[in-house]
N, C-alpha and C positions, 0 to 999 in steps of 0.2 A: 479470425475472430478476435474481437478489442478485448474480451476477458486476460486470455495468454497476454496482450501484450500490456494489460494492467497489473497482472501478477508478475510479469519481467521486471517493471517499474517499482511494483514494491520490494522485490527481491534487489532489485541493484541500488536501491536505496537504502536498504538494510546492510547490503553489504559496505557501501561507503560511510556510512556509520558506526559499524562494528571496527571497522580498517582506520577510522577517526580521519577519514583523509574527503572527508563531503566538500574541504574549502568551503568560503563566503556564500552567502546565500545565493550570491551571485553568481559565483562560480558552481556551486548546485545546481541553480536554475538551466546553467548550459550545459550542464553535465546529463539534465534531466528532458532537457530542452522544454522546459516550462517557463514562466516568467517568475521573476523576483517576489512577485506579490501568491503568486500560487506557492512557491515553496513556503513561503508563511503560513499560506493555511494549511498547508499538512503540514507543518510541525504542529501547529495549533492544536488540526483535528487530532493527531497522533498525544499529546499532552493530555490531552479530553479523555481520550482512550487509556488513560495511566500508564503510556508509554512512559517510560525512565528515559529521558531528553535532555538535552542541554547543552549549550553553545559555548567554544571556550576561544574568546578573543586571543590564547595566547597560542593554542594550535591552530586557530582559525580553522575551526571546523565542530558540527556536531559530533557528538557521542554519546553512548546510554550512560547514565550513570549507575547501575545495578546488570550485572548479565542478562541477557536480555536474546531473546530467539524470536523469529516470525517464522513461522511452518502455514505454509497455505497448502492445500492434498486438494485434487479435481479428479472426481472420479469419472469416467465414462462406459456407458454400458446401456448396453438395449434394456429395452424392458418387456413384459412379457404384458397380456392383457389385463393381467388385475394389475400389477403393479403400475399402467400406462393411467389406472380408473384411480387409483391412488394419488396420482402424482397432480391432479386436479385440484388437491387441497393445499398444496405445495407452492403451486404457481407465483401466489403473495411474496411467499420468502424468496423464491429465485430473481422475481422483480428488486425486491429488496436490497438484494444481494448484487443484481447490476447497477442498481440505484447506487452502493456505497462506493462500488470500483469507478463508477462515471464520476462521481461528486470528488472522493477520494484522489483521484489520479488523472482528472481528464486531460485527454488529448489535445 
């Protein structure tokens, strides 16, 4: 499932952010294995997002500037007949929601 492996990506990009050790965008992108110009736009999108970001020429690498957490939770669980008649009005946001992990992170 590409979800998990858009949640690994932003998890291991949080981590190399936090660690201050992301290197060059370049060396992000190979780290990420995305290209040069994708790492850009999540930093972007991530800026847009009032992520606390910023790039330091002299460690050569991103880091937040303010403490800074991403907690992503997926929960999984059957569901019972009302709740399956529920989950109908739902559908939009879970779209939604792979919509931001594809655009966000894609492969």
């Amino acid at each position: 499932m590409k979800l998990f492996m858009y949640i690994d990506r932003i998890n291991h990009l949080h981590q190399l952010i936090k660690r201050k050790s992301t290197g060059t965008p370049e060396m992000l992108a190979k780290k990420l294995n995305l290209s040069v110009s994708r790492v850009h736009q999540i930093i972007e999108e991530l800026k847009i997002m009032q992520v606390p970001i910023a790039y330091s020429r002299t460690m050569k690498s991103y880091y937040y500037t303010n403490a800074y957490e991403v907690l992503i939770d997926v929960q999984l669980k059957p569901l019972n007949d009302h709740e399956y008649q529920q989950v109908g009005g739902f559908r939009n946001q879970i779209t939604s929601f792979r919509h931001f992990f594809k655009n966000f992170l894609s492969l």
